[in-house]
C-alpha positions in Angstrom: 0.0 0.0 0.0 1.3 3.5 -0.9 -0.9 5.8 2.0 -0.8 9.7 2.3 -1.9 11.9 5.1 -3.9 14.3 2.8 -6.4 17.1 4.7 -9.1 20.0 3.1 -8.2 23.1 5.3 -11.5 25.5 5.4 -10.3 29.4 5.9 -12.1 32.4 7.4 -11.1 34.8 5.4 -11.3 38.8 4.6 -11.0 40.9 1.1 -7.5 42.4 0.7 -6.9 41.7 4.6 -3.3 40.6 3.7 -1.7 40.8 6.9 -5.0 38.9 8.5 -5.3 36.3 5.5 -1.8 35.5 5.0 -1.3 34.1 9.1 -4.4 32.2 9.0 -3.1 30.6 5.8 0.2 30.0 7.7 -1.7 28.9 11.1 -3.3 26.3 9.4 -0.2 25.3 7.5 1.6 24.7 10.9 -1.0 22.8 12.2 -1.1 20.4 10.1 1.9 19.9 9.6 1.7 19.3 13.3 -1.0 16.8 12.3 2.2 15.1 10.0 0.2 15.5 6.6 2.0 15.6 3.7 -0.6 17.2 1.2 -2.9 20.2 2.4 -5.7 21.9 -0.2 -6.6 25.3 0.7 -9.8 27.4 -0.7 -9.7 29.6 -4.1 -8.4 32.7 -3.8 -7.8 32.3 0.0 -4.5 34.8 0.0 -6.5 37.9 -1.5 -10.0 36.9 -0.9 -12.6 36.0 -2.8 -15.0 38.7 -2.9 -12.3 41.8 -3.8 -14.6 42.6 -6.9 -13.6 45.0 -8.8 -10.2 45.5 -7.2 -8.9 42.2 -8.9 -8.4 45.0 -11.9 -5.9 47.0 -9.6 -2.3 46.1 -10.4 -1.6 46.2 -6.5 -4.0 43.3 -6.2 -1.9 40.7 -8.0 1.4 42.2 -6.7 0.5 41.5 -3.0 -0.9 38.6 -3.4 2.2 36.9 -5.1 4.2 39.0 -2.4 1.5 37.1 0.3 2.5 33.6 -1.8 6.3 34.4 -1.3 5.8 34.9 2.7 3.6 31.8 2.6 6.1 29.3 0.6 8.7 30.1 3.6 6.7 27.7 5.7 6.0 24.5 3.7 9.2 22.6 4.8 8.1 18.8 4.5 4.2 19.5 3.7 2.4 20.5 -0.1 0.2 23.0 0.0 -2.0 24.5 -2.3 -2.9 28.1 -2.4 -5.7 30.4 -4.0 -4.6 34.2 -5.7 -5.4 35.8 -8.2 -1.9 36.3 -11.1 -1.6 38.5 -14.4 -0.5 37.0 -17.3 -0.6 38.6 -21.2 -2.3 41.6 -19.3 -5.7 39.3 -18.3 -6.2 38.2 -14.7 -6.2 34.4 -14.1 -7.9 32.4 -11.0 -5.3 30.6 -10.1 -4.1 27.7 -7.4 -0.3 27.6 -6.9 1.6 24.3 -5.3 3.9 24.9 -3.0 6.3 22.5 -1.5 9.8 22.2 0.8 9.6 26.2 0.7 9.6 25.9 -3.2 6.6 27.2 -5.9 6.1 24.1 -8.3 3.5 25.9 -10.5 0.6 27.3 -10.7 -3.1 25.7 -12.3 -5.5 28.0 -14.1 -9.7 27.9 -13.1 -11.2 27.0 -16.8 -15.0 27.2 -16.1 -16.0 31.2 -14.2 -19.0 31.4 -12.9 -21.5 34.2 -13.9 -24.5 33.8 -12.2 -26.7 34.3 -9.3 -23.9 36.3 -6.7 -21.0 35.4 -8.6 -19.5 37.4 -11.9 -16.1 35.8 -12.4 -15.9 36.5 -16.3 -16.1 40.4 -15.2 -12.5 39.7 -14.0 -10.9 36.9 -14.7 -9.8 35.4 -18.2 -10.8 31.8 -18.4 -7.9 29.6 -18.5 -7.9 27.3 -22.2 -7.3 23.8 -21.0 -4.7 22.0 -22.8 -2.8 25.6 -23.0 0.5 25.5 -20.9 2.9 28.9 -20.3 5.3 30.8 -17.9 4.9 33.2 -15.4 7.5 34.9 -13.9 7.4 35.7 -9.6 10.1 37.8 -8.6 13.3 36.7 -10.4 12.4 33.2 -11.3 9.9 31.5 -13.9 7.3 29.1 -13.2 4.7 26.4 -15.0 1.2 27.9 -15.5 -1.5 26.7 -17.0 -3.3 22.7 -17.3 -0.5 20.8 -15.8 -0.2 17.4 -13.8 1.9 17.5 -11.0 4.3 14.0 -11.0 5.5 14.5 -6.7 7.9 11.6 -6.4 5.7 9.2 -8.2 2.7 10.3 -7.0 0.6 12.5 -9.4 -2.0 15.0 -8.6 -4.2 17.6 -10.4 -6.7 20.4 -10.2 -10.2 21.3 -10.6 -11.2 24.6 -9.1 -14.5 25.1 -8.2 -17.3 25.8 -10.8 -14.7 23.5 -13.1 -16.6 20.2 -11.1 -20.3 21.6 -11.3 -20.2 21.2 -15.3 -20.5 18.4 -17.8 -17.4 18.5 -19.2 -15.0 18.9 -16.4 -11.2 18.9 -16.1 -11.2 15.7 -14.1 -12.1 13.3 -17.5 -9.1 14.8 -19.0 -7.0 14.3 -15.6 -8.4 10.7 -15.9 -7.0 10.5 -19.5 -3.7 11.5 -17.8 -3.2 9.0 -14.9 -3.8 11.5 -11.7 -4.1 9.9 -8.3 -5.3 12.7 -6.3 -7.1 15.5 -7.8 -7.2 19.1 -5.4 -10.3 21.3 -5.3 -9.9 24.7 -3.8 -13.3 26.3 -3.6 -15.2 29.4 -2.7 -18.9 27.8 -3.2 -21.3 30.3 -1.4 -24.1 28.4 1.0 -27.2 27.0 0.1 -30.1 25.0 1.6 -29.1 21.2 1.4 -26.1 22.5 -1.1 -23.8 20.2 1.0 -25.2 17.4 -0.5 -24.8 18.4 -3.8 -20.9 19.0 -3.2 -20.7 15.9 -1.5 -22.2 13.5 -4.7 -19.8 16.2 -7.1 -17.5 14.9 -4.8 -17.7 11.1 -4.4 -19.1 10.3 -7.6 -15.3 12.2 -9.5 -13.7 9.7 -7.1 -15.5 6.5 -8.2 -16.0 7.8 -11.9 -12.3 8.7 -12.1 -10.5 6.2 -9.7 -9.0 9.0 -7.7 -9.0 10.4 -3.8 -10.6 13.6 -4.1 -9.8 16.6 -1.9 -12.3 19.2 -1.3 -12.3 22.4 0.5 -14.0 25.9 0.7 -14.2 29.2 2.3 -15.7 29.8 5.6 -18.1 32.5 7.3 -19.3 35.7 5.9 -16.2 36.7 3.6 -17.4 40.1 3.0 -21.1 41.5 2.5 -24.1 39.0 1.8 -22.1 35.9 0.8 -22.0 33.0 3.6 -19.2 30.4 3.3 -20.0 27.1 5.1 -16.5 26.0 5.2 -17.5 22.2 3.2 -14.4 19.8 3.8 -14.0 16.4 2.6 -12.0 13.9 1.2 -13.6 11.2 -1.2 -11.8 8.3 -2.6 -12.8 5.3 -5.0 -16.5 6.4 -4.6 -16.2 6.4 -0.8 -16.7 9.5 1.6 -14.0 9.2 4.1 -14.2 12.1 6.3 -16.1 15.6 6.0 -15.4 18.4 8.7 -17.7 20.5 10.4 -19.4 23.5 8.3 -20.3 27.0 10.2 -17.7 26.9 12.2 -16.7 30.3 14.1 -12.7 28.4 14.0 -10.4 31.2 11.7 -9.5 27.6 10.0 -10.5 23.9 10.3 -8.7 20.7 9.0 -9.9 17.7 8.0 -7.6 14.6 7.2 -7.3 11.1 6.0 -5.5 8.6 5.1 -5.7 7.8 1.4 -4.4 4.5 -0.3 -2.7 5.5 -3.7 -2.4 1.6 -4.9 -5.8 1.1 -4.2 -7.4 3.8 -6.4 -4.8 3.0 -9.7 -5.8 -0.8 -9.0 -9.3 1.0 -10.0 -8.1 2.4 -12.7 -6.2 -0.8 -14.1 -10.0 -2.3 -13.6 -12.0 0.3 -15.4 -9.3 0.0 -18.4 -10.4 3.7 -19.5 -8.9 6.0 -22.4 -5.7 7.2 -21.9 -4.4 10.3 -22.9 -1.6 10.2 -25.7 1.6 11.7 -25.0 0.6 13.1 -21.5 4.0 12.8 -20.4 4.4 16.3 -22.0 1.1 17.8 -19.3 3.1 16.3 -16.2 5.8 18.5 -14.3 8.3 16.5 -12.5 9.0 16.9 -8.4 10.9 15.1 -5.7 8.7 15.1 -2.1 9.7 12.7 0.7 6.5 11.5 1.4 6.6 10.2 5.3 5.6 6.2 5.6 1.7 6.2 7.5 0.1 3.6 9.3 -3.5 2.5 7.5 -6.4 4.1 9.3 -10.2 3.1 9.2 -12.5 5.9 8.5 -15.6 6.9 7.1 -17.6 10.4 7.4 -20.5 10.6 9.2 -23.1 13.4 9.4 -23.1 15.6 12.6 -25.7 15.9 15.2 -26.9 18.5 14.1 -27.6 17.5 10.3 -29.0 13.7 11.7 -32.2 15.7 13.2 -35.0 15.5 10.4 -34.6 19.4 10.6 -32.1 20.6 8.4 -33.1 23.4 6.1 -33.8 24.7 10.0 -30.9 24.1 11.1 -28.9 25.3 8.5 -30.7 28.7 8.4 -30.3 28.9 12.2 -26.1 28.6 11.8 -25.4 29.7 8.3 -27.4 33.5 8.9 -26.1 33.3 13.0 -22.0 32.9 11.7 -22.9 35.5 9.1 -24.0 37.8 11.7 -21.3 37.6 13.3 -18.8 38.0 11.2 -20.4 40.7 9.6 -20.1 42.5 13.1 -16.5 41.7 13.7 -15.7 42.3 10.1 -16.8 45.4 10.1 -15.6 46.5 13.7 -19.1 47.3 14.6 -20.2 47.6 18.2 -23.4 45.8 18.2 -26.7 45.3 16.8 -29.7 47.5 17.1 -33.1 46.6 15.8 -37.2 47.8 15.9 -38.8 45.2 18.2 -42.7 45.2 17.1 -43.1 41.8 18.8 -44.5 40.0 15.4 -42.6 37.3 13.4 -39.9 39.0 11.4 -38.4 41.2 14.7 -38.8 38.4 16.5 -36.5 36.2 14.4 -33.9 38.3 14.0 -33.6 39.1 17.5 -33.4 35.2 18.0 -30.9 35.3 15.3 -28.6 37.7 17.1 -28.9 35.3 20.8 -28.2 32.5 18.9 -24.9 34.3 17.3 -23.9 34.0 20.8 -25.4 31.2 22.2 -23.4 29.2 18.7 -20.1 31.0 19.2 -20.0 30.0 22.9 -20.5 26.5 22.2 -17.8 26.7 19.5 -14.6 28.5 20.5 -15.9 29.4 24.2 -16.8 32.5 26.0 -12.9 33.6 25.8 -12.8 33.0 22.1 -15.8 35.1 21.9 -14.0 37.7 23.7 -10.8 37.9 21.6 -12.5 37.8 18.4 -14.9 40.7 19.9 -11.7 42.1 21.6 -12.6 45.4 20.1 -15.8 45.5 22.3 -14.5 46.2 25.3 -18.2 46.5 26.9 -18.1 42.5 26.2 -14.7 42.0 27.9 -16.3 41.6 32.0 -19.5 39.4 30.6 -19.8 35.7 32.0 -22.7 34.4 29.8 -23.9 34.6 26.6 -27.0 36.6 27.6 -24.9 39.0 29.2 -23.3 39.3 25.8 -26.2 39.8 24.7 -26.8 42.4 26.3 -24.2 44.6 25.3 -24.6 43.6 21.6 -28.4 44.2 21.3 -30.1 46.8 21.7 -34.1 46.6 20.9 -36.9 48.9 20.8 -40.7 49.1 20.5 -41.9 52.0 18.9 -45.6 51.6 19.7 -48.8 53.8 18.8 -52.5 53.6 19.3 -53.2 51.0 17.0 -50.5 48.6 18.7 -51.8 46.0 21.0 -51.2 44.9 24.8 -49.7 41.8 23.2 -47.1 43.0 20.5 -46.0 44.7 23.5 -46.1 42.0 25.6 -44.5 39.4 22.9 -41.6 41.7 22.3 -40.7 42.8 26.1 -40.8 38.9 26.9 -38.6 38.0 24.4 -36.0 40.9 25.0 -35.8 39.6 28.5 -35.2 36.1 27.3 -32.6 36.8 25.1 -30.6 39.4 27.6 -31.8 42.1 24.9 -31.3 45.7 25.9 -35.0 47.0 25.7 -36.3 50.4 25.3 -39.8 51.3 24.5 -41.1 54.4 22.8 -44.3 56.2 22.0 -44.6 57.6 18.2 -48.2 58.6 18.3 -47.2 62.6 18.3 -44.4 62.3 15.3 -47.2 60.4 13.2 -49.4 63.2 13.8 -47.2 65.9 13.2 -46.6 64.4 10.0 -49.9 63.8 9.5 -50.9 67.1 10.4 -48.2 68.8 8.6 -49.5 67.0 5.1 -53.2 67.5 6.0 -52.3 71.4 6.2 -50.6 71.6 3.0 -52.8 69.1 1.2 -56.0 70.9 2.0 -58.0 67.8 3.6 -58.1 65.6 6.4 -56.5 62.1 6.0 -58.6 59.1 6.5 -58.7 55.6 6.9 -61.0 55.1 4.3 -59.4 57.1 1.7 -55.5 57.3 2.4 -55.3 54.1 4.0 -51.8 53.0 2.8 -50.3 56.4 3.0 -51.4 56.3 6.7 -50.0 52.6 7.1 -46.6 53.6 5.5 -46.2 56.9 7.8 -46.3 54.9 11.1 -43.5 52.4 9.5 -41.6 55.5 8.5 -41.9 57.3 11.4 -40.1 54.4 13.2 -36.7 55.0 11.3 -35.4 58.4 12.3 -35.2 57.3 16.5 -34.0 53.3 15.4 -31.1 55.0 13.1 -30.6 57.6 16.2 -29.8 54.4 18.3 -27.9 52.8 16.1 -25.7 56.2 15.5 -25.3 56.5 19.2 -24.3 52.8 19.8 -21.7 52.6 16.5 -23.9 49.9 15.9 -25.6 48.2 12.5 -29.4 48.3 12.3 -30.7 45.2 11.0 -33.6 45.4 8.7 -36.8 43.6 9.1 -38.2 43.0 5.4 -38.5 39.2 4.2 -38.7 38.1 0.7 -42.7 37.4 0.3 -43.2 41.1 1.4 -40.3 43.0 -1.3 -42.6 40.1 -3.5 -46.0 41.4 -3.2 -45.0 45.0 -3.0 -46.0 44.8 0.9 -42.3 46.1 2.6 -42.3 49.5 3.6 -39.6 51.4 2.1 -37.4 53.5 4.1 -39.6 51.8 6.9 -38.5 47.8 7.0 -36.2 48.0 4.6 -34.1 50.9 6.7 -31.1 49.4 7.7 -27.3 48.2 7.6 -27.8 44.4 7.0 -31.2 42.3 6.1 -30.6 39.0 7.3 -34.2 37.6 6.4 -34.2 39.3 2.6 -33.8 36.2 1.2 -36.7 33.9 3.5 -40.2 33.8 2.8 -42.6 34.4 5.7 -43.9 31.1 5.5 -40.6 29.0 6.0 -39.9 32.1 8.7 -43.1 30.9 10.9 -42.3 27.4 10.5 -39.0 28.3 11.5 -39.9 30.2 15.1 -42.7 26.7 15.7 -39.2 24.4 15.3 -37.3 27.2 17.5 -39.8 27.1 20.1 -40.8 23.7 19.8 -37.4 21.5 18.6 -34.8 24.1 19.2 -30.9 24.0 17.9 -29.0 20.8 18.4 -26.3 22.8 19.4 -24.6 20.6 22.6 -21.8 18.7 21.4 -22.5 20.0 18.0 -18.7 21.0 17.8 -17.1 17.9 19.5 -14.7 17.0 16.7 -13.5 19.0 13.5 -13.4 15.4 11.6 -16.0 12.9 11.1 -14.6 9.5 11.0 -15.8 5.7 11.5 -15.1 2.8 10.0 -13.3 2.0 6.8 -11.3 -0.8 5.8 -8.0 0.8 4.0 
């Protein structure tokens, strides 16, 4: 048996963060080296970022990023890692993953297949890479492979698919097939989904069994920048056979997940299937010596976590995915908490349990001290012992009631502040909707009614709400978080300037039914969140 220690590394990362994305990179390189693996995959465009839009056009861009890559190769003694940036070459910008290995760059693989749909828009700056095409690229003083190679590491050969280059019909891996690869490396930044996990996974294990390879698999992690949620998918596939998959939403900087992969026992698969070979592809592969470390055989297979064994996943996976994007948005953006209209109906009412269960998640992850040093910028945070207490620092809530609110809004919205450890003020607005009114009625030259201006009357009262929320907000150097779902921007029922006011919507995307069903499972089921985070790999029983 020829066995490798091989692991998926899932990153945190920020846009054009260098100093911040470069150490995590380099964190997670020491660890598992720690770990004694000899191959680590990183995501796509983990040194700059995924999300730098249009500043993948600045020439800066590309220069620290390869200046990033040359910090990073320093510290790949005895490990191979590959590495996401974006590189120029013939004055078009190239996705690229790079191999590094014993402090040296081996080359560097071009993305073939951009996305341009739905949140992505790849072919606004990147330049496809034309498989079969092969060139140079020159990194400081010295020249380097780029393009559609195989990478022949003492024997041992590995290639590339990057992200959207699996999701289509005719991907890279048949031609990596043709060649002989044993391994084949996806770096990804695939944005979350409901149930999109299970997608990757079949992409996944079925390139294994169809191609007679161990597949790698890794993406990005948390809220990168803006809407996008990462959900940090890891996993490593081989001969049709899921052998471990880490935990996704993790509030870790980095996770790794690792097996033990048998290289004789994936070509014997290969000798079986007796599949086309490609003709000369001696003249694709680019030679290295590695020292691959002898392993012992381990027995593994993945298995879901508790939280994904419920029966409620699209619930669960709502609960984490917009919870981890919360708070990275916060942190991202150095805020100092969240403020948000409490009206004690369904949509407040989520979000405010979206913001406790930020907490309640992150707790249970990294720990109340974790918390704290990734908040360490809070200092109001620093002296809390709980999460509610948290909480309360974070959140700041407010019902901004008038005549036509009832006892039981009220009621709903106080109960749940002081459940959460919400910070609760309550306001009247009755007088600033009728100085509006009043103001409008005088200019106008008629009383407003119910029965004739019904929706302009409906609208003030909304509206009237956002001057003293965004006053809050101000005063706290905190984000306001919106309150308009999907099936209200769909009918034309959202208020503008009213529940759309805000910094950050976190239900835009629901519909208000799967939002009720969603508070029944809360109240009801609740998170499986206890030993949710036990262990970052998954493994049981596999004969090697």
């Amino acid at each position: 048996m020829k066995l490798l220690n091989v692991a998926a590394g899932a990153l945190n990362q920020t846009p054009l963060h260098w100093e911040h994305n470069t150490q995590n990179i380099i964190d997670a390189i020491q660890a598992a080296r720690a770990q004694q693996i000899s191959l680590l995959c990183l995501p796509e465009l983990c040194i700059s970022g995924y999300g730098c839009e249009d500043a993948f056009f600045a020439q800066n861009t590309v220069d620290q990023a390869l200046t990033c890559l040359l910090d990073i190769v320093e510290h790949t003694q005895g490990i191979l890692v590959t590495v996401g940036l974006p590189i120029r070459y013939n004055n078009r910008i190239i996705n690229a993953a790079c191999l590094l290995g014993d402090r040296r760059i081996l080359g560097f693989i071009g993305k073939q297949h951009l996305p341009n749909d739905g949140i992505h828009y790849e072919e606004r700056w990147f330049q496809p890479w034309v498989p079969n095409q092969r060139a140079q690229i020159q990194v400081g003083q010295a020249t380097y492979a780029l393009g559609d190679w195989v990478f022949d590491v003492s024997g041992i050969r590995i290639g590339f698919e990057i992200c959207q280059d699996a999701w289509i019909a005719g991907r890279p891996g048949r031609t990596l097939y043709k060649r002989g690869v044993d391994i084949i490396l996806n770096p990804s930044a695939s944005h979350f989904a409901f149930f999109k996990s299970e997608v990757r996974e079949r992409l996944v294990v079925d390139a294994s069994r169809a191609f007679g390879v161990s597949y790698i698999y890794t993406n990005l992690l948390g809220n990168e920048a803006g809407r996008v949620i990462y959900d940090g998918d890891a996993m490593v596939a081989s001969n049709g056979v899921l052998l471990t998959s880490g935990p996704r939403l993790s509030y870790e900087d980095f996770v790794l997940v690792s097996a033990v992969v048998d290289v004789e026992a994936t070509r014997l698969r290969q000798v079986q299937d007796r599949g086309p070979i490609a003709r000369d592809a001696s003249e694709w592969v680019i030679k290295i010596n590695f020292d691959f470390p002898a392993i012992e055989p381990r027995t593994q297979k993945a298995e879901l976590e508790a939280w994904e064994r419920g029966g409620y996943l699209k619930e669960e996976e709502f609960s984490r995915a917009v919870a981890l994007g919360l708070f990275d948005y916060l942190r991202k953006s150095r805020s100092q908490g969240y403020v948000l209209s409490l009206s004690g109906g369904a949509d407040s009412s989520a979000i405010a349990a979206l913001v406790f269960l930020m907490i309640r998640m992150a707790v249970e992850n990294i720990g109340l001290d974790g918390v704290k040093k990734k908040l360490g910028y809070i200092q109001a945070i620093q002296d809390c012992d709980t999460s509610e207490a948290i909480v309360g620092q974070l959140l700041t809530v407010m019902y901004q009631g008038t005549q036509n609110s009832s006892d039981d809004t009220f009621q709903s919205a106080k109960e749940l502040a002081d459940d959460i450890g919400a910070r609760f003020l309550s306001i009247r607005i009755d007088d600033l909707v009728e100085t509006y009114q009043g103001l409008i009625e005088e200019q106008w030259g008629r009383k407003l009614t119910w029965e004739t201006d019904d929706i302009a009357l409906q609208n003030i009262q909304a509206r009237v709400r956002a001057p003293s929320i965004w006053m809050l907000a101000n005063l706290s150097n905190a984000l306001l978080l919106t309150t308009s779902n999907r099936s209200e921007a769909a009918v034309g029922y959202a208020t503008m300037d009213g529940d759309t006011a805000g910094s950050i919507s976190p239900i835009t995307g629901i519909d208000k039914h799967f939002l009720r069903s969603w508070l029944r499972w809360l109240e009801t089921v609740g998170l499986n969140v206890k030993n949710a985070w036990v262990s970052p790999d998954r493994s049981g029983t596999m004969s090697q």
